[in-house]
N, CA, C and O atoms as a MOPAC input file, in Angstrom:
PM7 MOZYME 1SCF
protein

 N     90.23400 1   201.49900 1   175.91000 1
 C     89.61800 1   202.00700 1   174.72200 1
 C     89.43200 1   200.83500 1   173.76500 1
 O     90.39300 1   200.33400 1   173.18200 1
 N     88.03000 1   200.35500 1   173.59600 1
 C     88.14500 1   199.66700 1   172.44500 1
 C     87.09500 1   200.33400 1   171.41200 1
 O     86.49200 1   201.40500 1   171.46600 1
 N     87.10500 1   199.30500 1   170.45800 1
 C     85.57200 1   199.41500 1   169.38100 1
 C     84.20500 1   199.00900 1   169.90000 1
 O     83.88900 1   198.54700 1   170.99700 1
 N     83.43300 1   199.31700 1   168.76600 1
 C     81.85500 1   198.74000 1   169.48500 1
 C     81.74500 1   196.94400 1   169.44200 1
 O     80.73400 1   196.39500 1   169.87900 1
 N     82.74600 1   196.25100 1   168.94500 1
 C     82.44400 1   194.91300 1   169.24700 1
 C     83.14900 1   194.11700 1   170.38100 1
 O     83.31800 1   192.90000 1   170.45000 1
 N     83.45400 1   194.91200 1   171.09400 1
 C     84.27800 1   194.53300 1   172.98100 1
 C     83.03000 1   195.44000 1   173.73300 1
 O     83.37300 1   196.36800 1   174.46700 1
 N     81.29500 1   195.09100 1   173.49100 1
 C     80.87400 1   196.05000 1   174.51400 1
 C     80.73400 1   195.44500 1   176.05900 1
 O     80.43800 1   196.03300 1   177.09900 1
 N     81.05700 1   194.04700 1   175.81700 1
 C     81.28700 1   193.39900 1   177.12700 1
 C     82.53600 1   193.36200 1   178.21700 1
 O     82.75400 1   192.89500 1   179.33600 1
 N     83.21500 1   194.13000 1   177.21800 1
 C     84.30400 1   194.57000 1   178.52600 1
 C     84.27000 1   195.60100 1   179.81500 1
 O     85.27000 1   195.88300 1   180.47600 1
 N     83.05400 1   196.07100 1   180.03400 1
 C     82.95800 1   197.18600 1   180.67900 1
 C     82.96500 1   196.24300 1   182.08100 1
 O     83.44500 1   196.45100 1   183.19500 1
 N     82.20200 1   195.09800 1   181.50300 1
 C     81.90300 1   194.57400 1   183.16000 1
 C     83.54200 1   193.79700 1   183.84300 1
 O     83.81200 1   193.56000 1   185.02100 1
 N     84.35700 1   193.56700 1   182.65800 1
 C     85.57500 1   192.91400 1   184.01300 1
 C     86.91700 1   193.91500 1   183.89500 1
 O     87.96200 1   193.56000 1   184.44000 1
 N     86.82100 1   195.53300 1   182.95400 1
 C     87.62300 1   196.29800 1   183.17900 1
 C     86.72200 1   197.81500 1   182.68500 1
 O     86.50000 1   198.33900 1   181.59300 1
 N     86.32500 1   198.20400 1   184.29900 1
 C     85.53300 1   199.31400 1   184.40900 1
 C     86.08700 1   200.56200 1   184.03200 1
 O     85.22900 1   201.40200 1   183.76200 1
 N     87.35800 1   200.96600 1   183.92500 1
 C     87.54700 1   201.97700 1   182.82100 1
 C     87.75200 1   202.15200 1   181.05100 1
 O     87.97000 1   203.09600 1   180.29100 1
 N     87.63500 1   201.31200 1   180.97100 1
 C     87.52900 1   201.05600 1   179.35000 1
 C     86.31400 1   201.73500 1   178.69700 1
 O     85.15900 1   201.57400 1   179.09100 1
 N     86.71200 1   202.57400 1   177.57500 1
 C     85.74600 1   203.31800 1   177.06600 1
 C     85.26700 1   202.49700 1   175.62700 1
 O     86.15300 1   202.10100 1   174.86900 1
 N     83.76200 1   202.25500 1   175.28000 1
 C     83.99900 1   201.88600 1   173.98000 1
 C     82.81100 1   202.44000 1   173.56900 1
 O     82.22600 1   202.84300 1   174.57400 1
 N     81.66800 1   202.82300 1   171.77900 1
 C     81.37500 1   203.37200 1   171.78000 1
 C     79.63800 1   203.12100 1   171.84400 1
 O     78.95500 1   202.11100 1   171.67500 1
 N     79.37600 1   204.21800 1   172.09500 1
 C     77.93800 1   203.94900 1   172.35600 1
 C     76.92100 1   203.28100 1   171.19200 1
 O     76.83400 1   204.07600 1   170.25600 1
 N     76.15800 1   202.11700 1   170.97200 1
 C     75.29600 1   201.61200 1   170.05700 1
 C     74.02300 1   202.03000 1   169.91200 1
 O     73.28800 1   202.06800 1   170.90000 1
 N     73.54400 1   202.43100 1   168.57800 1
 C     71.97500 1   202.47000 1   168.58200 1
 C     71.23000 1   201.67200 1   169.09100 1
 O     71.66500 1   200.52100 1   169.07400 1
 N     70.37300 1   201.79700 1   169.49600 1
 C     69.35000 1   200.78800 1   169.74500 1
 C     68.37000 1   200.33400 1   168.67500 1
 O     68.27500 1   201.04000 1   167.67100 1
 N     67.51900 1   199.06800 1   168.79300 1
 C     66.95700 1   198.98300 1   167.87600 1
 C     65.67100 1   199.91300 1   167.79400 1
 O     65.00800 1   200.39400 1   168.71400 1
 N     65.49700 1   200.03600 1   166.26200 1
 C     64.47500 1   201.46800 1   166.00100 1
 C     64.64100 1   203.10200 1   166.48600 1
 O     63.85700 1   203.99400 1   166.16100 1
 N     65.88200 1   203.27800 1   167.36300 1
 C     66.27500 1   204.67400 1   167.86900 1
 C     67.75600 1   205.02700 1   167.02900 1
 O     68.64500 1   204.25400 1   166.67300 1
 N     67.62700 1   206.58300 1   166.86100 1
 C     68.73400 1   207.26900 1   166.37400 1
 C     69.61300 1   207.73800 1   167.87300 1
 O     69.15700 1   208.03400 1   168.97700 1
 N     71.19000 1   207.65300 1   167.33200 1
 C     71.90500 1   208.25900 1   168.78800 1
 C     71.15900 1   209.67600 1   168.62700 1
 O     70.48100 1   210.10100 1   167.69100 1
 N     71.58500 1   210.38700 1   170.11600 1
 C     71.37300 1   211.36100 1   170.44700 1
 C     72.86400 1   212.37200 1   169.81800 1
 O     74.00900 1   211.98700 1   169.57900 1
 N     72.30800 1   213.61700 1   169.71200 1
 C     73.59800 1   214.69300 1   169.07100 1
 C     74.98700 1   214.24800 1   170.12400 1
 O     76.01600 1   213.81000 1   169.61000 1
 N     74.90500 1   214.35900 1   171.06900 1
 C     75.85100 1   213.66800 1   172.43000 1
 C     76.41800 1   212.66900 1   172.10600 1
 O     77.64500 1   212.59800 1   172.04800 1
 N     75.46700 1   211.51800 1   171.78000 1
 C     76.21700 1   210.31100 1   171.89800 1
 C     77.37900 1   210.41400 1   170.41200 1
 O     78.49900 1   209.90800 1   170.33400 1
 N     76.63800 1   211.25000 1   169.34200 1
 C     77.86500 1   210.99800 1   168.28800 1
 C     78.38000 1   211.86800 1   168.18700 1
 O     78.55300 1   212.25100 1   167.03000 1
 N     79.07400 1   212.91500 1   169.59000 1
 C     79.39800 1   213.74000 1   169.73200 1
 C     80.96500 1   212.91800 1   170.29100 1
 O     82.14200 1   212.94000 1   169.93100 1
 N     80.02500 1   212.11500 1   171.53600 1
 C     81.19000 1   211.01600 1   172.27500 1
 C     81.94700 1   209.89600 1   171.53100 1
 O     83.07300 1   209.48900 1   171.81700 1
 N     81.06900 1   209.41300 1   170.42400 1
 C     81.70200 1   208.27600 1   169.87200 1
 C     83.04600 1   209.33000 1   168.28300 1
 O     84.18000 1   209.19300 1   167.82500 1
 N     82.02700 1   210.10900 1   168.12700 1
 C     83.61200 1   210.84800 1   167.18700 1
 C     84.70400 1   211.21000 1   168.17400 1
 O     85.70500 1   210.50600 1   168.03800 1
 N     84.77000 1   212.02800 1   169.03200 1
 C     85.94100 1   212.10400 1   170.41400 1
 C     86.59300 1   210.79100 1   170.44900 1
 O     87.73000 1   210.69700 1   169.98700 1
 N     85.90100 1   209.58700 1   171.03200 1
 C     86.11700 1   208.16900 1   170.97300 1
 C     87.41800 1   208.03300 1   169.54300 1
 O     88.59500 1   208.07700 1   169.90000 1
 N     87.20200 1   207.92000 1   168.45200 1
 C     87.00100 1   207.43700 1   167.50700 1
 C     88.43300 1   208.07400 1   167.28100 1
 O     89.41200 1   207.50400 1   166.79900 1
 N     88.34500 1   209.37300 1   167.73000 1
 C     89.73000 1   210.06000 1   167.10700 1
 C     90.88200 1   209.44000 1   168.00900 1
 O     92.05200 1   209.39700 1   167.62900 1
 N     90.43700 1   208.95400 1   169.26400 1
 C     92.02800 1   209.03400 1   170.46000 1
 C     92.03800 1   207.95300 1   169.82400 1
 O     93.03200 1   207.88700 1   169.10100 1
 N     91.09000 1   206.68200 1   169.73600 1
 C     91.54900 1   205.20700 1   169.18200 1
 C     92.44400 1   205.01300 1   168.05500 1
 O     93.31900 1   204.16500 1   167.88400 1
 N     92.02000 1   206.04500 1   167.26400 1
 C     92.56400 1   206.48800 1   165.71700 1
 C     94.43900 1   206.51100 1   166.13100 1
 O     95.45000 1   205.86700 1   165.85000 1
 N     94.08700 1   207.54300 1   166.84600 1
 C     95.62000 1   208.20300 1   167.57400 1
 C     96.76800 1   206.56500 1   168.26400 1
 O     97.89700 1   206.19100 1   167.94700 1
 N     95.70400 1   205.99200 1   169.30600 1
 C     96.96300 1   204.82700 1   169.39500 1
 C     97.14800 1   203.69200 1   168.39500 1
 O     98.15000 1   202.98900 1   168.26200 1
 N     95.92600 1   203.63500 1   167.66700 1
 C     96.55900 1   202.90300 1   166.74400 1
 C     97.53300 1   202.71900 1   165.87100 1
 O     98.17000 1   201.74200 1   165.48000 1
 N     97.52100 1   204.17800 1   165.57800 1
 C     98.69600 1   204.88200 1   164.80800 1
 C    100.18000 1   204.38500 1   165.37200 1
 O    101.01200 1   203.66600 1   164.81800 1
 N    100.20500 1   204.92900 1   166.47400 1
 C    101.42200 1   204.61000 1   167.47500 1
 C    101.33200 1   202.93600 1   167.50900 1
 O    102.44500 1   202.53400 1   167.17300 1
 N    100.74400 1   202.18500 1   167.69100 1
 C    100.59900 1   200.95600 1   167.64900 1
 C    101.69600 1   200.06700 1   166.43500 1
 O    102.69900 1   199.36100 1   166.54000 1
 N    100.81400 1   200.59300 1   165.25300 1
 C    101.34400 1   200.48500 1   163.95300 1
 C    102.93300 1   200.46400 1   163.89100 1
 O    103.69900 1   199.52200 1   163.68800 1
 N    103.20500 1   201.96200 1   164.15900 1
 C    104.80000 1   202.09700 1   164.18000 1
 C    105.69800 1   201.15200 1   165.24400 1
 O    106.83200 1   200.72200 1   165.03200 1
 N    104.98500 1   200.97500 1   166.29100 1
 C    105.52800 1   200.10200 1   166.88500 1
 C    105.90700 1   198.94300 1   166.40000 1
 O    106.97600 1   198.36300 1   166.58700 1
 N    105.08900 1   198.65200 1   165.83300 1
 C    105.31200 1   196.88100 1   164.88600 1
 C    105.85800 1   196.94700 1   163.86800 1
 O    106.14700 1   195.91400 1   163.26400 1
 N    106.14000 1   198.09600 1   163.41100 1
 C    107.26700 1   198.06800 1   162.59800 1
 C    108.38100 1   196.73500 1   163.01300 1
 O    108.64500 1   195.79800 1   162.25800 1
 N    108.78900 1   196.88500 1   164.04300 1
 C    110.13200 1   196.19700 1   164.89900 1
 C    109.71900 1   194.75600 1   164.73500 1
 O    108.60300 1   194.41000 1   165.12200 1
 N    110.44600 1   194.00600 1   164.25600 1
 C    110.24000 1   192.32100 1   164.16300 1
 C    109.47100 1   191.87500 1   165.24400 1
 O    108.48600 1   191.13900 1   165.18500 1
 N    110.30900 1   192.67400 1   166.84700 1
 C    110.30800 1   192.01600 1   167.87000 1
 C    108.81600 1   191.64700 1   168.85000 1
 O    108.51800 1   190.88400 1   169.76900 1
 N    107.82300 1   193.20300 1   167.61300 1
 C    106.57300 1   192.64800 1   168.07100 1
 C    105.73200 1   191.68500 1   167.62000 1
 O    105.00300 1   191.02300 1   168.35900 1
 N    105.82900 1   191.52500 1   165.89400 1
 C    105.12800 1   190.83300 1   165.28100 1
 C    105.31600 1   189.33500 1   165.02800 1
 O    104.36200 1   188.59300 1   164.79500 1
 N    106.61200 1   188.91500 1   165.08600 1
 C    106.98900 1   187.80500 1   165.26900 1
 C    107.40400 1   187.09100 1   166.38300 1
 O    107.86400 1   187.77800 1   167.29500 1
 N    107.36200 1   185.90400 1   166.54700 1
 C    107.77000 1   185.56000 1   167.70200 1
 C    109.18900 1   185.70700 1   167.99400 1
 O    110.15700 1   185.61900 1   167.23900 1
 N    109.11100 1   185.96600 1   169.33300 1
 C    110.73800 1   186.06900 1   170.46400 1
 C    111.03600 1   185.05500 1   170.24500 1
 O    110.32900 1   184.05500 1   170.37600 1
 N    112.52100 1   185.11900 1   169.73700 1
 C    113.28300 1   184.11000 1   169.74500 1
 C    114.46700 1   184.13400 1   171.10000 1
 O    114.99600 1   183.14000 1   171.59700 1
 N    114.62100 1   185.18700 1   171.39000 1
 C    115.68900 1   186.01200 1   172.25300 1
 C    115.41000 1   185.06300 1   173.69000 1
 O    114.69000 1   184.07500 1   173.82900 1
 N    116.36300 1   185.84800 1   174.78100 1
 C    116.15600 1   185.49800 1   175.78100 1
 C    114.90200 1   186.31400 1   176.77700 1
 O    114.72200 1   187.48800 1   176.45400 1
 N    114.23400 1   185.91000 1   177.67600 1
 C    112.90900 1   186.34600 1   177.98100 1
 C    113.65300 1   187.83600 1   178.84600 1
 O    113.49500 1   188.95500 1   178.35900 1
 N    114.26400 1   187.67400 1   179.84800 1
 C    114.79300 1   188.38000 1   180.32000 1
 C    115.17800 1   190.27700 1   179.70000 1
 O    114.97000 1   191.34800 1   180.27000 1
 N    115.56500 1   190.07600 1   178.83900 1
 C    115.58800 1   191.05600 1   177.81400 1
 C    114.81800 1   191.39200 1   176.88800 1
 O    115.05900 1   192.25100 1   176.04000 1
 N    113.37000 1   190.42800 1   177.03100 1
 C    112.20900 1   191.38200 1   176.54300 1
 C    112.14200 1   192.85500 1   176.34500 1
 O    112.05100 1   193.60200 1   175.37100 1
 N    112.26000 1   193.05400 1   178.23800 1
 C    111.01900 1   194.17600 1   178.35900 1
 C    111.97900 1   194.98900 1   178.05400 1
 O    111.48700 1   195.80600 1   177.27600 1
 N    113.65500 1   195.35300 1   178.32000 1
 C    114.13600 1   196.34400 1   177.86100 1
 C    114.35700 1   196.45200 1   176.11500 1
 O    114.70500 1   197.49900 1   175.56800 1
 N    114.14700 1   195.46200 1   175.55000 1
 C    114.40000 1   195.97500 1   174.08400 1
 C    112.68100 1   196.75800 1   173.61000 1
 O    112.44300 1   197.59800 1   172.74300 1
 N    111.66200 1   196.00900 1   174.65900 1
 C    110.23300 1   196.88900 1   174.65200 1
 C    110.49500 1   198.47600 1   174.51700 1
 O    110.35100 1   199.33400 1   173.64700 1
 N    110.94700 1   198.40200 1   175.82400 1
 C    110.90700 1   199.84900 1   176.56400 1
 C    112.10300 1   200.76000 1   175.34600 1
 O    111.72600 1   201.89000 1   175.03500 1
 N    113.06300 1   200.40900 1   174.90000 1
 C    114.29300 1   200.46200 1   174.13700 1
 C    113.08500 1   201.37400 1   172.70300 1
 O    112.77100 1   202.54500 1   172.48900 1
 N    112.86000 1   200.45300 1   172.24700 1
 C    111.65700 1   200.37000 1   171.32800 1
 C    110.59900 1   201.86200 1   171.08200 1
 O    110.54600 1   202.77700 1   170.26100 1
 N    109.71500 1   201.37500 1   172.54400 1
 C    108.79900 1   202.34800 1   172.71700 1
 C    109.34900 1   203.86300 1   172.69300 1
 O    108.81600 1   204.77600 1   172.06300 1
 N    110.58300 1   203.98000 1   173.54100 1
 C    111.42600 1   205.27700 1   173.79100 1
 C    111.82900 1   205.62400 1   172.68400 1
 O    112.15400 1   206.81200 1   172.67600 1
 N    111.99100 1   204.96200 1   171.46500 1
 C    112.70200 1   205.67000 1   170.15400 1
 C    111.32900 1   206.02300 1   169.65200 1
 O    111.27700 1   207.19500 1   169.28000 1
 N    110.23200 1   205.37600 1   169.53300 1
 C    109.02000 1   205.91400 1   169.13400 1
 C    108.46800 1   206.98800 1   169.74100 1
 O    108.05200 1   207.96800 1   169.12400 1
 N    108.44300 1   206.87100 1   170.81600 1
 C    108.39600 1   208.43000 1   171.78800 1
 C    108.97800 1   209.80500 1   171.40300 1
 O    108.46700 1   210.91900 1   171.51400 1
 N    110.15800 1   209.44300 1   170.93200 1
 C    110.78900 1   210.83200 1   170.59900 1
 C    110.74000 1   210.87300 1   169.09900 1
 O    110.98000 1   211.98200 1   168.62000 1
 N    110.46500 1   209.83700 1   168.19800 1
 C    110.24000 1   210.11700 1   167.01300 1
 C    108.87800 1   211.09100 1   167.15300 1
 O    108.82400 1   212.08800 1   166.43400 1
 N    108.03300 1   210.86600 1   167.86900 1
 C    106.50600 1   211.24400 1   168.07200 1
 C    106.94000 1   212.78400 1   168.56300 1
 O    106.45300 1   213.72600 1   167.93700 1
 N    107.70700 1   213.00900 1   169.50000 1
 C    108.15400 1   214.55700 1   169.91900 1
 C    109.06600 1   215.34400 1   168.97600 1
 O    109.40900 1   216.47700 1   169.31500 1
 N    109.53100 1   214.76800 1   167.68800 1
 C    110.73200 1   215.38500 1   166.96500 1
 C    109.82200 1   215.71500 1   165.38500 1
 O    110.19800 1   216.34700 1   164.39800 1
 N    108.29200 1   214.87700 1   165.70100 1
 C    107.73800 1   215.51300 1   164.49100 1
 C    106.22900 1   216.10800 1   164.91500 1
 O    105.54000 1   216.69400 1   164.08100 1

């Protein structure tokens, strides 16, 4: 899922959704800004989750830690956000 300025990602990761552009001198079709609001809301949605994630130092700044213990303070991380996300 990206925005309309990654429209070149389709060609080296074929499921990636991003949103459809006018063309020059044409209006979208009722459809297409039917697809790009749908679009618009899930992107909305992980960003959100994104956000809270970085709350945590451990994303926004650099690792100082040992590499090894990355991915579980990740996963550590993500899982408290998970159930914050199920408890509200």
């Amino acid at each position: 899922m990206a925005d309309s300025g990654y429209q070149g990602i389709i060609k080296f990761h074929v499921n990636s959704k991003t949103p459809i552009k006018k063309q020059k001198n044409q209006k979208l079709t009722k459809e297409e800004k039917v697809y790009n609001r749908e679009l618009s809301r899930i992107r909305v949605l992980i960003k959100n989750v994104n956000r809270r994630i970085k709350r945590f130092k451990i994303i926004c700044d650099k690792y100082r830690n040992k590499r090894r213990r990355h991915g579980l303070r990740m996963t550590i991380i993500c899982g408290l956000q998970n159930m914050n996300l199920q408890v509200v």
